[in-house]
C-alpha positions as CSV (number, residue, x, y, z in Angstrom):
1,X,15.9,-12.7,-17.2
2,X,18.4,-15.3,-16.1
3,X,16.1,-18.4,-14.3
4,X,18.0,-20.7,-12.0
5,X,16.5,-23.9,-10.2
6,X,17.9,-25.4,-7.4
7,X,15.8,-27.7,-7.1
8,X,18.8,-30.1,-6.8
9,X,20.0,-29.1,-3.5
10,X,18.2,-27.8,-0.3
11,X,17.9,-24.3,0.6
12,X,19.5,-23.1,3.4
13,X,16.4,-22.5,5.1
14,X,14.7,-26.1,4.8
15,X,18.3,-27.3,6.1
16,X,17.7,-25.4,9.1
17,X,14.0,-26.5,9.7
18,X,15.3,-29.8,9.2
19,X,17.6,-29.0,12.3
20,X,14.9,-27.9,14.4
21,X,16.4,-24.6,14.3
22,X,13.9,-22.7,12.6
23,X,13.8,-19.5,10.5
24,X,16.6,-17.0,10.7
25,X,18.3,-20.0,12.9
26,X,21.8,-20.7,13.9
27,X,23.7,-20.3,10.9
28,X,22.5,-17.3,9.8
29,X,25.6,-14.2,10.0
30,X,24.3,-11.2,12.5
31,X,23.1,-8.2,10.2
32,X,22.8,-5.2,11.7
33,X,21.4,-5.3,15.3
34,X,22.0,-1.8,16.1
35,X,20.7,-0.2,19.2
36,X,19.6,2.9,20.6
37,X,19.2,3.7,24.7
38,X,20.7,2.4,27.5
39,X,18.5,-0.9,27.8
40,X,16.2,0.6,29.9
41,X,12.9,1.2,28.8
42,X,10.3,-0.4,26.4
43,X,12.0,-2.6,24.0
44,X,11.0,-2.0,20.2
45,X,12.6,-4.4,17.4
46,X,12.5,-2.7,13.7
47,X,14.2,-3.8,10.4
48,X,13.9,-0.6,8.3
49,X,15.2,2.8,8.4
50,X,11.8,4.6,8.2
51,X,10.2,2.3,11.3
52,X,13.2,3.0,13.1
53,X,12.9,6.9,12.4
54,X,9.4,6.8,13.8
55,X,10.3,4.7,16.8
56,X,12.9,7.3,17.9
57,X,11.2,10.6,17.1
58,X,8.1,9.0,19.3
59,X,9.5,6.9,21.8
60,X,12.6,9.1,22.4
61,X,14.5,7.9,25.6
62,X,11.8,5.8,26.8
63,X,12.2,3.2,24.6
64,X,15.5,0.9,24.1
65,X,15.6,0.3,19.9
66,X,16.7,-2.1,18.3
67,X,17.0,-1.9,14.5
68,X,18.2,-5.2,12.5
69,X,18.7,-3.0,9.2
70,X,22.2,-2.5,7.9
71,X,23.3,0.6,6.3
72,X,23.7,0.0,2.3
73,X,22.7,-3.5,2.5
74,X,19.7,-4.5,0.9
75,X,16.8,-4.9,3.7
76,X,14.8,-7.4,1.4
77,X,17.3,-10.2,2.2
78,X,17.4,-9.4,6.1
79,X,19.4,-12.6,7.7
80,X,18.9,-13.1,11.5
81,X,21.5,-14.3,14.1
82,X,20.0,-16.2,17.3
83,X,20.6,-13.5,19.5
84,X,18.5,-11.4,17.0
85,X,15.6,-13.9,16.5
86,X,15.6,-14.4,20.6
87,X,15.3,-10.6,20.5
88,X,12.7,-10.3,18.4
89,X,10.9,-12.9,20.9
90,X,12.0,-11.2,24.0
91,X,10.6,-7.7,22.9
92,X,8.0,-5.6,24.1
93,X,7.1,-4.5,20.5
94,X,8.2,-5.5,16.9
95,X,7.1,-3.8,14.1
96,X,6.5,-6.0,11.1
97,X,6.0,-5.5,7.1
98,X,4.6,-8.4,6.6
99,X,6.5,-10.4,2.9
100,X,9.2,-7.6,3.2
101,X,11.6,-9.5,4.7
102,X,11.4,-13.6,4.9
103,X,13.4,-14.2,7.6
104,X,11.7,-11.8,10.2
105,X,8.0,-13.2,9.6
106,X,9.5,-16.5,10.3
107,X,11.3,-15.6,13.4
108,X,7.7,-14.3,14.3
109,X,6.0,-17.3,12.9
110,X,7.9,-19.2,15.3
111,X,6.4,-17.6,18.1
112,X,3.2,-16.6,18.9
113,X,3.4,-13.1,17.9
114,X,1.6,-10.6,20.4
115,X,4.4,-8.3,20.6
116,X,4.0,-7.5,16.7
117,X,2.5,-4.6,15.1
118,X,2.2,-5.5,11.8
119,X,2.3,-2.5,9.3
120,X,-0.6,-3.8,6.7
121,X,-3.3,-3.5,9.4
122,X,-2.7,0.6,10.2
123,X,-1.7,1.4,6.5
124,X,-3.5,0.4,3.3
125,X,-0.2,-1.4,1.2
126,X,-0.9,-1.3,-2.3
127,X,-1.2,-5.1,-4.3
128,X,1.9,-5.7,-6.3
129,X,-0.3,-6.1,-9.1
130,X,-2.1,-2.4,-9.1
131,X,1.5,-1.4,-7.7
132,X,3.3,-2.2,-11.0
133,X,0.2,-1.3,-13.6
134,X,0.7,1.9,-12.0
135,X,4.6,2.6,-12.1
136,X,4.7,1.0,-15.5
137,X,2.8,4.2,-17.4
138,X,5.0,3.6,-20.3
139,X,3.7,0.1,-20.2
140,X,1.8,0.3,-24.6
141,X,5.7,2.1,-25.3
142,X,7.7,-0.6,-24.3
143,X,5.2,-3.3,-25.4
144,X,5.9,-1.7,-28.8
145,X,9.2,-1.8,-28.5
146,X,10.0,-5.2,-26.7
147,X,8.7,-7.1,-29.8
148,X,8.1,-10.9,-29.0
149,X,8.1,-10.7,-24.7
150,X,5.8,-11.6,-22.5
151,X,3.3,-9.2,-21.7
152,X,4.2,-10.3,-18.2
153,X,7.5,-10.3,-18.4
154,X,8.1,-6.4,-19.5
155,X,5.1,-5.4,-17.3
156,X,7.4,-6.0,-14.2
157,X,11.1,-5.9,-15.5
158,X,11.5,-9.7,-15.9
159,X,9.5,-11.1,-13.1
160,X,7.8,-14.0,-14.1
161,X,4.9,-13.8,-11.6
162,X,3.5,-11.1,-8.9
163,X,4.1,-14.0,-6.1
164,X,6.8,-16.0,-7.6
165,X,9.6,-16.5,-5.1
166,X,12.6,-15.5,-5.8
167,X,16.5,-16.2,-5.4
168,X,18.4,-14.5,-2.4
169,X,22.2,-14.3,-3.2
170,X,22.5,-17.9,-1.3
171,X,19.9,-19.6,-3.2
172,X,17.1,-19.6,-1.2
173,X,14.0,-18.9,-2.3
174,X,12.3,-15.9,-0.8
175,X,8.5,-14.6,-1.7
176,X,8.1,-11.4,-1.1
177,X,4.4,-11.5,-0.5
178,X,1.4,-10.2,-2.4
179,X,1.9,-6.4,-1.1
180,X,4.6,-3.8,-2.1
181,X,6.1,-2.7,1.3
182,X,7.7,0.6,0.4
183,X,4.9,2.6,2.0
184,X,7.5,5.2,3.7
185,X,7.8,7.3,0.3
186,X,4.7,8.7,1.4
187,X,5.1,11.0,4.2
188,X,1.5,10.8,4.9
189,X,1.5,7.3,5.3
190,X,3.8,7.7,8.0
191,X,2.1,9.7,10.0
192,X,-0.8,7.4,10.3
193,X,2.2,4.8,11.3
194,X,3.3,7.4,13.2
195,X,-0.4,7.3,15.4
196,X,-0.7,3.7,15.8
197,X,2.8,3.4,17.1
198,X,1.9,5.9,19.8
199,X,-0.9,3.9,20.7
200,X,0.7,0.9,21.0
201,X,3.6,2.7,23.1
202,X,0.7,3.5,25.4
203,X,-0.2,0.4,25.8
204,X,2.6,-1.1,27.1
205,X,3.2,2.3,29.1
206,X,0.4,3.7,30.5
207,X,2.4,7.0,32.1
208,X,3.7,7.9,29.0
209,X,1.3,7.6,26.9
210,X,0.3,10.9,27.0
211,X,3.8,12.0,25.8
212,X,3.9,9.3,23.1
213,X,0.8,11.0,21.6
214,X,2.3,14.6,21.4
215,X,5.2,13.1,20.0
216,X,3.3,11.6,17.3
217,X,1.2,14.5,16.9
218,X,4.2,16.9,16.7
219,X,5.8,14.4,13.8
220,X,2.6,14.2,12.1
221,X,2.2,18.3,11.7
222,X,6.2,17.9,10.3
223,X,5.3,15.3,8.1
224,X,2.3,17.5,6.1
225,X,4.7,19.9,6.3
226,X,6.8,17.9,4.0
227,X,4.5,16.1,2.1
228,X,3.2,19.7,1.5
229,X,6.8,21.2,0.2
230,X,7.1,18.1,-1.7
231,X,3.9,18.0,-3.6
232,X,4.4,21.8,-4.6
233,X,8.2,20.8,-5.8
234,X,6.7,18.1,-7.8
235,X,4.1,20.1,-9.0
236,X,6.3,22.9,-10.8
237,X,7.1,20.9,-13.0
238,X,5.0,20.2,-15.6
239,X,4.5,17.0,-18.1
240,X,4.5,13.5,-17.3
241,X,7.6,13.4,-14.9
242,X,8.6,9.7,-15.6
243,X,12.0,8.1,-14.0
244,X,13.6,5.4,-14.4
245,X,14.8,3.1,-11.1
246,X,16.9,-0.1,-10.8
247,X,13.4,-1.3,-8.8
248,X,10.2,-0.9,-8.7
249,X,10.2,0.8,-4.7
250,X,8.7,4.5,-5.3
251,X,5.3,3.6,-6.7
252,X,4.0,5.6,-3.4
253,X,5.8,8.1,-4.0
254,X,4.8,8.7,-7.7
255,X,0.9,7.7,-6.2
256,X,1.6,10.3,-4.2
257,X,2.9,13.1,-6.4
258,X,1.5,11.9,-9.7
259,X,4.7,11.2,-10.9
260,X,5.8,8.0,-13.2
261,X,7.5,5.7,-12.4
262,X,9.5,3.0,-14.8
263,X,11.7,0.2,-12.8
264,X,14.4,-1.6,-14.8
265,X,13.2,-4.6,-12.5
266,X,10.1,-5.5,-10.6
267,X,9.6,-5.1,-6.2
268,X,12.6,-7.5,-5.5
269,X,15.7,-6.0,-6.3
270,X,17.5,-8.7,-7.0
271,X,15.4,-9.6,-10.4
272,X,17.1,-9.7,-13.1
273,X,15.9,-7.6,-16.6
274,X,15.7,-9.8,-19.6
275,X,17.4,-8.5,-22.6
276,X,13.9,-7.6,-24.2
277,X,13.1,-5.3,-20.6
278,X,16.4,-3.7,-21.4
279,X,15.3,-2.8,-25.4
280,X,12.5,-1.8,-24.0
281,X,13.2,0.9,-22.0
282,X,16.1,2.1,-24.4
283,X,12.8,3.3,-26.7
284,X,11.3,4.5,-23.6
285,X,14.2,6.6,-22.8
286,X,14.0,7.9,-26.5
287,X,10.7,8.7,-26.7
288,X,9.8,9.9,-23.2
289,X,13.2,12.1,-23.2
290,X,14.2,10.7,-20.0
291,X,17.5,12.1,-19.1
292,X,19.0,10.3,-16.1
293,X,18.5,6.9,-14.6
294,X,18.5,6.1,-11.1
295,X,20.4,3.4,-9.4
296,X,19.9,2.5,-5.2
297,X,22.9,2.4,-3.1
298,X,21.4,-0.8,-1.5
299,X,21.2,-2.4,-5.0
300,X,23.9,-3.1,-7.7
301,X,23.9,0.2,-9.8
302,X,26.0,-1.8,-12.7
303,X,22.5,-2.4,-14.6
304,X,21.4,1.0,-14.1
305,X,25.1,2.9,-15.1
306,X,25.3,0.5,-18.4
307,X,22.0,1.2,-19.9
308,X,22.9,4.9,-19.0
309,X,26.3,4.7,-20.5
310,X,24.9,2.9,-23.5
311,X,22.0,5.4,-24.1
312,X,24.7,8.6,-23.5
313,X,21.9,9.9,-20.3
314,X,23.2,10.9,-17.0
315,X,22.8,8.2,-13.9
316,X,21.9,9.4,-10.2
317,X,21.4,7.9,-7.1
318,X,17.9,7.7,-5.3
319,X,18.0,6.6,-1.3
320,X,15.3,3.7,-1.5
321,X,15.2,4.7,2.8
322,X,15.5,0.9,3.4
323,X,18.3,1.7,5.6
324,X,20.2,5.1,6.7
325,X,23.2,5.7,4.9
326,X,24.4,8.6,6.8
327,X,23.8,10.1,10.2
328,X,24.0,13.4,8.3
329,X,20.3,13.1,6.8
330,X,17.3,11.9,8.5
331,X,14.2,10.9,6.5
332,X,12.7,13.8,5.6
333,X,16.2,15.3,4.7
334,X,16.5,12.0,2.2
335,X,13.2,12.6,1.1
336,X,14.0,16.3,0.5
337,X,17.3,15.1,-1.1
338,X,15.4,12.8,-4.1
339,X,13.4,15.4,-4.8
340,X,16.0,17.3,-5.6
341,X,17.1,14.7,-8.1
342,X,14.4,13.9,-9.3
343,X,13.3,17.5,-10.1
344,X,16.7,18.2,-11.8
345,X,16.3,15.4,-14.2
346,X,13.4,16.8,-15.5
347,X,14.2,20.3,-15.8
C-alpha cells in the first residue's frame, strides 16, 4: 500500500473554503451535468447511474433530470462546477448517498438541505466494517498466506482504517463515510428506493402522484422479476462462487445471492493493494480455483490484468453501475450482463 502525506501543502478543498467559495466551488472542472426533459417539470439532481435509472422510469416526462455522473469516470471522486452546485441548490429534489461522493454532501452542507432525499434513511446501507468481513470469506486463506501483514491491512485490500480518508487523484483527502453505498446491486433494494422516490415525487406534485406510484409499482414487479431470474442463475451453480474485483462494490450483490466476494482493494477504488494483499490473493486464486478476475471500467484494470497475467487466469470486466456506459443496456440489462460473467467463471 503506497501512503502519501500532504500534509505539506493544502488541499484543494481547504483552499477553496479559505476563498469563501465552498465545497465543489469555483475551480472545480464540470463533470457530467447531463440532462433529461425539456426543463419543464419537477427538477431532480442525481450523481449515479442507478438513481438516475429510477428517476426516469418513475418520473418519466414530468420531471426535468439532471444527472452529475460521467460515463466511465469514477463517481467516488464526483467534482462540481458552480453551475452544478447552484443546481443542486436550485432543485426541487436531490437524491443523496450520503459519504459516496465528498463533493455533493458539501454542496448540500452548504445549504440547508430540504430538497434532499438522502438514500440511508429509505434503505438499510450496510457498515463498511460488516460490509468487508462479509466480502472477504477467504479472509483465514489469505491471512495464511500474507505472512507478517496486518490483519487490517489484508482484511480490506490495503486500507488502513474503515473511516480513514483517502487520496483523490488531486490530493485531497476524501472520507468516504462509515457506510458502503453500492446498494443498487440489489434489485430489491431498489425497489424500496423506487417507493420512496414516488412519494417524494408526490409531494412536490400532488396531480401526479397517483401516476408516480404506478410507475413505481410497475418498476418494482420488474425488479422481483429480476432479482428472481438472478437468484435462480446464481443458484445453478453450486459451491462457494467466490470472485475476485478490483474493489470491494458488490458485497450486496453477493449478500444478496450468497455469493463471495474477494476485492483486490477495499470500498474506495482508488486504494492501493500492498504487495502482501497481492500474495495473498495469488494463494487464494490457487486454492479457491478462481479462474478469472474482474476489473471495472470506471477503475484502472492494470492491477486487476497483471495479477491475472501473472497467475495465467482469464480477466473480465464487471459494470460497478456507478455510471452508464452505453445507451444500449439499462440497469437491469447490466445486471443481467455480470451475471453472465460471473456465472461463466465459475462454470
Amino acid at each position: 500500500m503506497i501512503v502519501m502525506s500532504f500534509a505539506s501543502r493544502p488541499s484543494r478543498r481547504s483552499l477553496l473554503a479559505a476563498l469563501g467559495l465552498g465545497a465543489g466551488g469555483a475551480f472545480l472542472s464540470a463533470c457530467g451535468g447531463g440532462s433529461s426533459g425539456d426543463g419543464d417539470g419537477i427538477s431532480v439532481v442525481t450523481s449515479a447511474y442507478p438513481l438516475a435509472f429510477l428517476l426516469e422510469r418513475i418520473g418519466g416526462d414530468r420531471i426535468a433530470l439532471t444527472d452529475l455522473s460521467t460515463p466511465g469516470a469514477d463517481a467516488h471522486g464526483l467534482e462540481l462546477s458552480v453551475k452544478q452546485v447552484l443546481a443542486i441548490e436550485r432543485a426541487d429534489l436531490v437524491l443523496q448517498i450520503p459519504g459516496f461522493q465528498a463533493a455533493l454532501d458539501d454542496a448540500i452542507a452548504s445549504h440547508a438541505g430540504e430538497n434532499v432525499l438522502d438514500v440511508s434513511s429509505v434503505v438499510p446501507l450496510l457498515p463498511v466494517d460488516a460490509a468487508l468481513e462479509h466480502q472477504e470469506h477467504a479472509g483465514d486463506t489469505a491471512q495464511e498466506h500474507a505472512e507478517g501483514e496486518d490483519p487490517a491491512d489484508q482484511r480490506d485490500g490495503g486500507e488502513q482504517e474503515d473511516d480513514a480518508a483517502h487520496e483523490d487523484h488531486d490530493g485531497a483527502a476524501h472520507d468516504h463515510g462509515p457506510n458502503d453505498p453500492h446498494f443498487w446491486h440489489d434489485p430489491l433494494l431498489m425497489a424500496d428506493l423506487g417507493d420512496a422516490v414516488a412519494s417524494r415525487l408526490g409531494d412536490l406534485s400532488p396531480e401526479d402522484a397517483q401516476t408516480f406510484s404506478d410507475a413505481s409499482a410497475t418498476l418494482r414487479s420488474e425488479l422481483e422479476d429480476l432479482d428472481a431470474e438472478l437468484a435462480q442463475s446464481y443458484g445453478a451453480v453450486e459451491g462457494e462462487r467466490p470472485f475476485i474485483t478490483s474493489h470491494a462494490a458488490y458485497v450486496y450483490l453477493a449478500e444478496r445471492y450468497d455469493l463471495h466476494q474477494i476485492g483486490i482493494a477495499g470500498i474506495d477504488p482508488e486504494t492501493e493493494p500492498s504487495p502482501q494483499r497481492l500474495l495473498a490473493l495469488e494463494g487464494v486464486v490457487q486454492e479457491e480455483g478462481v479462474t478469472t478476475i474482474f476489473f471495472e471500467s470506471t477503475a484502472s484494470p492494470k492491477v486487476a490484468q497483471t495479477l491475472a497475467r501473472n497467475l495465467g487466469i482469464d480477466s473480465a470486466e464487471l459494470d460497478n453501475l456507478e455510471t452508464r456506459q452505453s445507451e444500449d443496456a439499462d440497469y437491469p440489462q447490466i445486471m443481467r450482463d455480470n451475471c453472465t460473467a460471473l456465472v461463466a467463471s465459475w462454470t
